[in-house]
C-alpha positions as CSV (number, residue, x, y, z in Angstrom):
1,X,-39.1,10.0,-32.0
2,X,-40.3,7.2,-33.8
3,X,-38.8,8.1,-37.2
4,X,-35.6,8.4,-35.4
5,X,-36.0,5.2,-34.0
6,X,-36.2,3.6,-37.2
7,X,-33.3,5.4,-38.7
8,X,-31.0,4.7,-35.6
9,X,-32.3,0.7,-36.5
10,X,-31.2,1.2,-40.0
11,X,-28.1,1.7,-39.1
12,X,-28.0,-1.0,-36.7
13,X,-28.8,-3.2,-39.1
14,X,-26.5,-2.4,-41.7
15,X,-23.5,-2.3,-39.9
16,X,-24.3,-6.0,-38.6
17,X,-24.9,-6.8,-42.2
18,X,-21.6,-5.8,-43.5
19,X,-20.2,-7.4,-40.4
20,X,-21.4,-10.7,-41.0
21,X,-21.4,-10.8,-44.8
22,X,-16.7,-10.5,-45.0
23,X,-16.9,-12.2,-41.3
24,X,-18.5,-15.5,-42.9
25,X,-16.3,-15.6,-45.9
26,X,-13.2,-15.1,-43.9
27,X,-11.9,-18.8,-44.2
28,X,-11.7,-17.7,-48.0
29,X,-10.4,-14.3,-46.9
30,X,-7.5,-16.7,-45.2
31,X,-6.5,-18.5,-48.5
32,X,-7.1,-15.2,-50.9
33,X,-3.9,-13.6,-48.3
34,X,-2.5,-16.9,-48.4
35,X,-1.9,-16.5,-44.5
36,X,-1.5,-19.0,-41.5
37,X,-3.9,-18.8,-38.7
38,X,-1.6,-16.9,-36.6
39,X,-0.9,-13.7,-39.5
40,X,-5.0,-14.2,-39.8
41,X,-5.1,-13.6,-36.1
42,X,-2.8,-10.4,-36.6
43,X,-5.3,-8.9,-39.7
44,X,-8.1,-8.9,-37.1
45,X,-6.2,-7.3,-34.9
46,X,-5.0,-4.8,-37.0
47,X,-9.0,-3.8,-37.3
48,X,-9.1,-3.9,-33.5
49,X,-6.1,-1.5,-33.3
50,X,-8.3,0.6,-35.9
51,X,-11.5,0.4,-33.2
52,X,-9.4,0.9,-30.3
53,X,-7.9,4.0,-31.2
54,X,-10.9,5.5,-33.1
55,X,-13.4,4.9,-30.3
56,X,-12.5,7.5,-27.5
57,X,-11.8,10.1,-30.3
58,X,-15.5,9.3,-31.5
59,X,-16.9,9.9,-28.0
60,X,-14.8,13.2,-27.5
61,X,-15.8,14.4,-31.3
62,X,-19.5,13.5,-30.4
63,X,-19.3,16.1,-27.6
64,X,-18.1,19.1,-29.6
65,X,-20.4,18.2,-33.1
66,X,-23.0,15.9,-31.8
67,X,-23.4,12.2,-32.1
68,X,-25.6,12.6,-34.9
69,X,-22.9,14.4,-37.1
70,X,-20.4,11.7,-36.0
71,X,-22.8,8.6,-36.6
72,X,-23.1,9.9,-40.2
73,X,-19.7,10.3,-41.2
74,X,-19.0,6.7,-39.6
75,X,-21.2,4.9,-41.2
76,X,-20.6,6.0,-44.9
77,X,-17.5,5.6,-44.6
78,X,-17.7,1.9,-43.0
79,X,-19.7,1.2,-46.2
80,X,-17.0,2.3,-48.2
81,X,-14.2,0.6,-46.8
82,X,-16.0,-2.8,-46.5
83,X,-15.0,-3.6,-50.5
84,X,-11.2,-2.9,-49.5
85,X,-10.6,-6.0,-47.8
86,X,-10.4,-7.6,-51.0
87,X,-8.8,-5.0,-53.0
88,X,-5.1,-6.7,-52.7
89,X,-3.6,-10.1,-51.9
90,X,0.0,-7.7,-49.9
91,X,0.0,-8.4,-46.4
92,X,0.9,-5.1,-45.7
93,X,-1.8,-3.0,-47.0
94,X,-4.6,-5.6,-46.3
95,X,-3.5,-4.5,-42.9
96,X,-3.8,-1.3,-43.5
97,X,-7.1,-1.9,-45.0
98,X,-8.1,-4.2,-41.9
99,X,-7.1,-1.4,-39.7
100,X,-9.0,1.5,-41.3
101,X,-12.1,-0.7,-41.3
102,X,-11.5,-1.1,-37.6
103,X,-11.2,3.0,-36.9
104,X,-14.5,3.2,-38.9
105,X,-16.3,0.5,-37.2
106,X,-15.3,1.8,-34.1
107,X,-16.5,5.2,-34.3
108,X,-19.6,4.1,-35.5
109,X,-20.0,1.6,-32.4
110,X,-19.7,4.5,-30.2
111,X,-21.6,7.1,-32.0
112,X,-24.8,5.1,-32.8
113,X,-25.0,3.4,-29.3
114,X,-24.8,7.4,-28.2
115,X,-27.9,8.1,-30.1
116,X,-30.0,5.3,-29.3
117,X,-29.0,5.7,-25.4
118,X,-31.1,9.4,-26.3
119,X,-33.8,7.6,-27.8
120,X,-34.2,5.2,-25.2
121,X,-34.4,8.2,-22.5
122,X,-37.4,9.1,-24.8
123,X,-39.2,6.1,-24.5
124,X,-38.0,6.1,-20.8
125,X,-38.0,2.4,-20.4
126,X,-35.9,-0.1,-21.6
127,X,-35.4,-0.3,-25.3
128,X,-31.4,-0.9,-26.1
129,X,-31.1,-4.7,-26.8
130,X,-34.3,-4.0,-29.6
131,X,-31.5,-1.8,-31.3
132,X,-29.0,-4.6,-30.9
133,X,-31.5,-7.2,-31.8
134,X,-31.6,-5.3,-35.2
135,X,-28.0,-5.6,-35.2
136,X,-28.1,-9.3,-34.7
137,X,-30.6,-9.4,-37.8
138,X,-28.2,-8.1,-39.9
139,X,-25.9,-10.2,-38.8
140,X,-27.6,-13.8,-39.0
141,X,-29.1,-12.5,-43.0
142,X,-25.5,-11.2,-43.4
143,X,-23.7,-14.8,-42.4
144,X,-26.3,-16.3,-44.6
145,X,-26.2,-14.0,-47.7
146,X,-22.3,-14.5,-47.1
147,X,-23.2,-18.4,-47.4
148,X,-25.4,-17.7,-50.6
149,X,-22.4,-15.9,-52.8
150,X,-20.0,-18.4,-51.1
151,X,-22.1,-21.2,-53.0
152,X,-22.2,-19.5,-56.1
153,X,-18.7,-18.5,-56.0
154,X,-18.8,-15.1,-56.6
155,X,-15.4,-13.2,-56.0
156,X,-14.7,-11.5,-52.9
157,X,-14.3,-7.9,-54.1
158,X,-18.0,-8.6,-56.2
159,X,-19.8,-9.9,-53.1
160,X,-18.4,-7.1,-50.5
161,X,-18.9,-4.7,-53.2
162,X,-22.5,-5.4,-53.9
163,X,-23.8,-5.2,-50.1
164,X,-21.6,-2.4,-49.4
165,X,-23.5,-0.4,-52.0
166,X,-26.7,-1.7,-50.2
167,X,-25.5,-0.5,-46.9
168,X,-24.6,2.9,-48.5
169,X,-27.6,4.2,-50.1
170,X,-29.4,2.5,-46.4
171,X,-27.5,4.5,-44.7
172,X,-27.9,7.8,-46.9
173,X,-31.5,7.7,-46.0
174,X,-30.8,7.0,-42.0
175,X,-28.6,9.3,-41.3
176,X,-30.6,12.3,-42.7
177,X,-33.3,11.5,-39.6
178,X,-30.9,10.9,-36.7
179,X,-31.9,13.1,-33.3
180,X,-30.0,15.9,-32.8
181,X,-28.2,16.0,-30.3
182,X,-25.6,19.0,-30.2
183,X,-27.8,21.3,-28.1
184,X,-28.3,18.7,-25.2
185,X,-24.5,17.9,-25.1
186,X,-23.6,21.5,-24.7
187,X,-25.9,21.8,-21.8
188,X,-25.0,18.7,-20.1
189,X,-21.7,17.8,-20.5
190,X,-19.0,18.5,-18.3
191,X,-15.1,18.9,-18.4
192,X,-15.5,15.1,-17.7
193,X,-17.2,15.1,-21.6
194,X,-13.3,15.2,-23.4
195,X,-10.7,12.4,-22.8
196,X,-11.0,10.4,-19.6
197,X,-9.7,7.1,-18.1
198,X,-13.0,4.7,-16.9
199,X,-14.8,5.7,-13.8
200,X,-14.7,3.2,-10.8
201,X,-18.2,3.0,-11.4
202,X,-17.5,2.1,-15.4
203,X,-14.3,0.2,-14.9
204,X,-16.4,-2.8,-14.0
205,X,-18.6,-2.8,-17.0
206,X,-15.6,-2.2,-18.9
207,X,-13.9,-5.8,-17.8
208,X,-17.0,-7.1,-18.9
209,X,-17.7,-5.5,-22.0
210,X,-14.0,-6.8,-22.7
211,X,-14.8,-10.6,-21.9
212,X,-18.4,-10.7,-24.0
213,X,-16.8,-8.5,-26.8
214,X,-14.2,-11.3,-26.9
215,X,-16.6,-14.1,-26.9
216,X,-18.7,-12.3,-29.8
217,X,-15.5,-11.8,-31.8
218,X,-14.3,-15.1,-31.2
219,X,-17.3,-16.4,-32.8
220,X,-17.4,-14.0,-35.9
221,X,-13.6,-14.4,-36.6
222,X,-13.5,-18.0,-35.6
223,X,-16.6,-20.1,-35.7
224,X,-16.4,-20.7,-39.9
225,X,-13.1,-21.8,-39.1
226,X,-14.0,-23.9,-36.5
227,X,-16.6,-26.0,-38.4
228,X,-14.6,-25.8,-41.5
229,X,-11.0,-26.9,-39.9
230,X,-12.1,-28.7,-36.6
231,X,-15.1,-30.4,-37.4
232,X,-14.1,-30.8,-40.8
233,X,-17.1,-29.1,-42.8
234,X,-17.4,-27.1,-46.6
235,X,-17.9,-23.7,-46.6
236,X,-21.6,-23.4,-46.2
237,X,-21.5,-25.4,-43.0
238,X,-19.1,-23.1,-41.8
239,X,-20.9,-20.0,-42.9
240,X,-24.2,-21.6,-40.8
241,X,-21.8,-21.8,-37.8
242,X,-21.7,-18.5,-37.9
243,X,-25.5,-18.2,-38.4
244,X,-26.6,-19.9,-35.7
245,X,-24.5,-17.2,-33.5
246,X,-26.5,-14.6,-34.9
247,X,-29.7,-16.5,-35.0
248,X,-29.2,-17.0,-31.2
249,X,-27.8,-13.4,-30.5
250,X,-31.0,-11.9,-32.6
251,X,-33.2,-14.2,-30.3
252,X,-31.9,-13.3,-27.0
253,X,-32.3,-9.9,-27.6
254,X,-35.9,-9.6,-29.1
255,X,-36.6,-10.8,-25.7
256,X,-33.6,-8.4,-24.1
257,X,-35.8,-5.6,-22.8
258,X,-38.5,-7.9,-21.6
259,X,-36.0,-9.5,-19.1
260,X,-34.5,-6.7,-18.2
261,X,-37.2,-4.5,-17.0
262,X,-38.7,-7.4,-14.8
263,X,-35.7,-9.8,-13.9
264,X,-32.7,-6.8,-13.4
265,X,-29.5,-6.0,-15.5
266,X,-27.7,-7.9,-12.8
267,X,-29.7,-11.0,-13.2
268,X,-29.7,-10.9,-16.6
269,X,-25.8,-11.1,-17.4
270,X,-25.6,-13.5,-14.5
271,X,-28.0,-15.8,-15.9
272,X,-26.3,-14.9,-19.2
273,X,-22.5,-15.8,-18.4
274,X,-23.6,-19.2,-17.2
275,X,-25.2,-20.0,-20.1
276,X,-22.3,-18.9,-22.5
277,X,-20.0,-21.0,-20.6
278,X,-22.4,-24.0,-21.0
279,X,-22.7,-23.2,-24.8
280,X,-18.8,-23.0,-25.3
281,X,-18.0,-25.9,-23.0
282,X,-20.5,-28.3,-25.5
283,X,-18.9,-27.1,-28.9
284,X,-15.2,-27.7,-27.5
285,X,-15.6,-30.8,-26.1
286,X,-18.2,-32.9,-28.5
287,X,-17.3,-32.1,-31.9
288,X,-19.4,-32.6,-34.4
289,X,-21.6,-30.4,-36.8
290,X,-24.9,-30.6,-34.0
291,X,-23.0,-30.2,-31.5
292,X,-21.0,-27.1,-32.9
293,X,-24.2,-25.4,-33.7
294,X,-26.0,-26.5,-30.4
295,X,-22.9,-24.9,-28.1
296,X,-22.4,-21.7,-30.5
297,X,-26.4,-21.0,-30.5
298,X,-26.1,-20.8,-26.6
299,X,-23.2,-19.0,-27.0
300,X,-25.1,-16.3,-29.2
301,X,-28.2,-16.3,-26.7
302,X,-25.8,-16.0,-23.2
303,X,-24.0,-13.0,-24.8
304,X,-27.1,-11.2,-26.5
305,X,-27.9,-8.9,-23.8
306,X,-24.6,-8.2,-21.9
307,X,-23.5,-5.7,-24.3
308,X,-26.7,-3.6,-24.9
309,X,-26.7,-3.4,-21.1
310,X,-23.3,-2.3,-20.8
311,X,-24.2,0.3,-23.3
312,X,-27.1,1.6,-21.5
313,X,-25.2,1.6,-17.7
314,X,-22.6,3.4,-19.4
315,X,-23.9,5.9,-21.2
316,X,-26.3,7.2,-18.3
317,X,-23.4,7.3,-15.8
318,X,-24.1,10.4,-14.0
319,X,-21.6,13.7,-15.2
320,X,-20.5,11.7,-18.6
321,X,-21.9,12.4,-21.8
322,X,-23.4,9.3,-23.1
323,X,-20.9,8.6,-25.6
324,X,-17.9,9.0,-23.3
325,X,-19.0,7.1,-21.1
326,X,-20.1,4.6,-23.7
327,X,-16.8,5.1,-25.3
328,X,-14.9,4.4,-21.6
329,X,-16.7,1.0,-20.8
330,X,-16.3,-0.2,-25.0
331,X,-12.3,0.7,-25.1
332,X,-11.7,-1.9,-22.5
333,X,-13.5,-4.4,-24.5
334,X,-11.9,-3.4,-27.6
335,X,-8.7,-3.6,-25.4
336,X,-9.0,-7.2,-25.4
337,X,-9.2,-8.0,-29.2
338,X,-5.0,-6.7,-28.5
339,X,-4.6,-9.8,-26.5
340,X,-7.4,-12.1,-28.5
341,X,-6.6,-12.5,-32.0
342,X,-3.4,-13.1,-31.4
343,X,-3.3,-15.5,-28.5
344,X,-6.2,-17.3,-30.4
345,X,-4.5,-17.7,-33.7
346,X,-0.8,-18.5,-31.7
347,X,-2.6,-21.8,-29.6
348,X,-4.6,-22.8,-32.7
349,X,-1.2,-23.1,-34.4
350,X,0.4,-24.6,-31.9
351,X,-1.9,-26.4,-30.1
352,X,-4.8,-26.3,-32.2
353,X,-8.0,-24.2,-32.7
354,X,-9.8,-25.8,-29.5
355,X,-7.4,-24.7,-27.5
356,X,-7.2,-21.3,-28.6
357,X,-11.1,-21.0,-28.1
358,X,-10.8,-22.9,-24.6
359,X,-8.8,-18.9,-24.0
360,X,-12.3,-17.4,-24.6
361,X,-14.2,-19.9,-22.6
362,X,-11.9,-18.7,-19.5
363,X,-13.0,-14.9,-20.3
364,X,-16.2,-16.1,-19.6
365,X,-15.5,-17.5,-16.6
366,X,-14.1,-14.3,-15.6
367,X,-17.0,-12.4,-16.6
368,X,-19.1,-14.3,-14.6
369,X,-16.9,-13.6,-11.4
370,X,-17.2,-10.1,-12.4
371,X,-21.0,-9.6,-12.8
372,X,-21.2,-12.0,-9.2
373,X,-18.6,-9.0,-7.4
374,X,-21.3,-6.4,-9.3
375,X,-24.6,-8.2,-8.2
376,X,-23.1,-8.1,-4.2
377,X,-21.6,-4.5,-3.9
378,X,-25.4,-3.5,-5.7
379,X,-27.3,-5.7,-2.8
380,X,-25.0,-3.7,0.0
C-alpha cells in the first residue's frame, strides 16, 4: 500500500505542476493570442467544457476498466497536451487545444481522486488532503518554475515543453504501481455505478465543490493578472501572486487530516469559508503588492481542505462507486467554470478586474451558507 501511496502522490504532484507552470505564464499566454480579457475568459472556459464533459465519462469508464487503467491513460496524455497551448497563435484551435487539455485534466481529476479514496480506506483514517497537499506542492514549485523561465524569457512552447517531458517520464513510473482496482468495482458497484444525476445526499457537496472550485480557478486564471493589471506589478510579481496561493493551499493541507480527524469535516469548511472570504475581501479592497499576497495566502489556506473533503464524502457515499460519486459532487463544480470565466472576464472588461473577482467573493459567501444548512441537518 505504501508504494501505491507514493505513486498515487506522483501523480498528484505532477498534474499540479503542469497546472501551475502555463497557469503562471498566462498573462503572456493573453498577449501570445493577442486576446482581451473577456476571449481570455472564453479559452478557460473552453478547458472547463473539456473537464465538464470528460469527468462523468471518467467515472463511468473507471467502473467497467478500473480507475487504475483510467488514471494512466489520463495522465499521459495531460502531459502531452500541456505543450499544445503554445503550439498556435489561431483563436480557434487554441480553443480547441484549451478544450482537450480540459477533457484530459478532467478525467484525471476524477480517476486519481478514485484511487486515493481506496488507499485512504487502507490506511482507514484520514489521509486525502496529504494527496492534495502534494498537489499544492506542485503547484506553488510549478508557479515558481513558471516565474524562473518567465525571467529568463524562454518561449512558451520551450518552457511547457520541457516540464511536460518531466511530468511524462514521472508519470510513466507512477502509473505502473497504481492499486488495482477492477476486481473491487465489480463486486461493489451497482446499477447506480454508470451515469447518474447527484444524490440528495451529494447534491450538497456538489454546490460546494462548485463555489471552492471557482475560488481556486479564480486564483490560478486570475491572480497573475491581478498583480500584474490591478496592482500594477512585472511578471514575476505576478507569478508570486500565484505562489503565495499555492504556498497557502500546500500549508493548509499538510495540516488537512490533522484537523479533520479531531475538529470534523463540518467544522473544518466552516472555519474554512470564513477565512476565504476574509482573504478575498483584503486583496479587493487594499490594493497593493502586501496586501494582494496577504488576502490571496488566506485565500489558498481557507480553500485547502474543502475539496479533499468533498472528495472523500463523495466517493464513500453508500451504493456509488467512488469515482461516480466523486465524479457527481466534481461536475457541479466544474459546472461553474460555464458561468466563471466568462462572467469574470465580461466585469473585468467592463467594470474592471475587481469587480469581476468581487463575483467569486459572493460564491464564497454562498458556500458558507451552504456548509451552515450541512452542519444543522448533521446536528438533527
Amino acid at each position: 500500500m505504501k508504494i501505491n501511496r507514493i505513486s498515487v502522490s506522483t501523480i498528484f504532484f505532477v498534474n499540479g505542476f503542469l497546472y501551475a507552470n502555463w497557469a503562471a505564464r498566462l498573462p503572456e499566454l493573453q498577449r501570445y493570442f493577442n486576446v482581451s480579457n473577456a476571449f481570455l475568459g472564453y479559452l478557460l472556459l473552453a478547458s472547463a467544457a473539456g473537464a465538464l464533459l470528460a469527468m462523468p465519462v471518467s467515472g463511468w469508464l473507471t467502473t467497467k476498466y478500473g480507475s487504475a487503467q483510467i488514471t494512466r491513460m489520463a495522465a499521459l496524455a495531460y502531459c502531452c497536451t500541456v505543450p499544445m497551448l503554445a503550439l498556435s497563435q489561431n483563436n480557434v484551435i487554441a480553443s480547441g487545444f484549451f478544450f482537450v487539455l480540459g477533457m484530459c485534466a478532467g478525467a484525471l481529476d476524477v480517476a486519481m481522486n478514485g484511487q486515493a479514496v481506496f488507499i485512504e480506506r487502507g490506511y482507514n483514517k484520514p489521509i486525502m488532503s496529504s494527496f492534495h497537499a502534494i498537489f499544492s506542492i506542485g503547484m506553488a514549485l510549478g508557479a515558481g518554475s513558471g516565474g524562473l523561465f518567465a525571467q529568463f524569457q524562454w518561449s512558451l512552447l520551450s518552457h511547457l515543453a520541457v516540464i511536460a517531458a518531466i511530468g511524462l517520464v514521472a508519470c510513466i513510473w507512477a502509473t505502473s504501481n497504481l492499486v488495482q482496482d477492477v476486481p473491487v468495482i465489480a463486486e461493489t458497484a451497482t446499477k447506480k455505478s454508470g451515469f447518474m444525476l447527484p444524490t440528495k445526499a451529494i447534491l450538497p457537496l456538489g454546490i460546494i465543490a462548485l463555489c471552492t472550485m471557482m475560488g481556486e480557478g479564480s486564483m490560478a486564471d486570475w491572480s497573475a493578472i491581478f498583480m500584474n493589471k490591478v496592482v500594477g506589478k512585472n511578471e514575476f510579481y505576478s507569478a508570486l501572486a500565484f505562489g503565495a496561493f499555492g504556498t497557502a493551499m500546500t500549508t493548509g493541507r499538510i495540516f488537512g487530516d490533522f484537523f479533520t480527524a479531531r475538529l470534523g469535516k463540518f467544522q473544518v469548511m466552516f472555519y474554512s469559508s470564513l477565512l476565504s472570504i476574509v482573504g478575498l475581501t483584503i486583496a479587493l479592497v487594499f490594493v497593493t503588492a502586501e496586501t494582494t499576497l496577504l488576502g490571496f495566502f488566506l485565500v489558498g489556506l481557507g480553500l485547502a481542505n474543502i475539496v479533499p473533503i468533498i472528495y472523500s464524502t463523495a466517493g464513500n457515499t453508500a451504493g456509488v462507486a467512488p469515482s461516480v460519486g466523486i465524479a457527481m459532487a466534481t461536475s457541479i463544480g466544474y459546472a461553474g467554470f460555464f458561468v466563471g470565466p466568462p462572467v469574470i472576464g465580461f466585469l473585468a472588461d467592463q467594470f474592471g478586474l475587481r469587480m469581476g473577482l468581487g463575483f467569486t467573493l459572493s460564491l464564497f459567501v454562498v458556500m458558507l451558507l451552504v456548509v451552515l444548512n450541512l452542519q444543522k441537518n448533521q446536528v438533527k
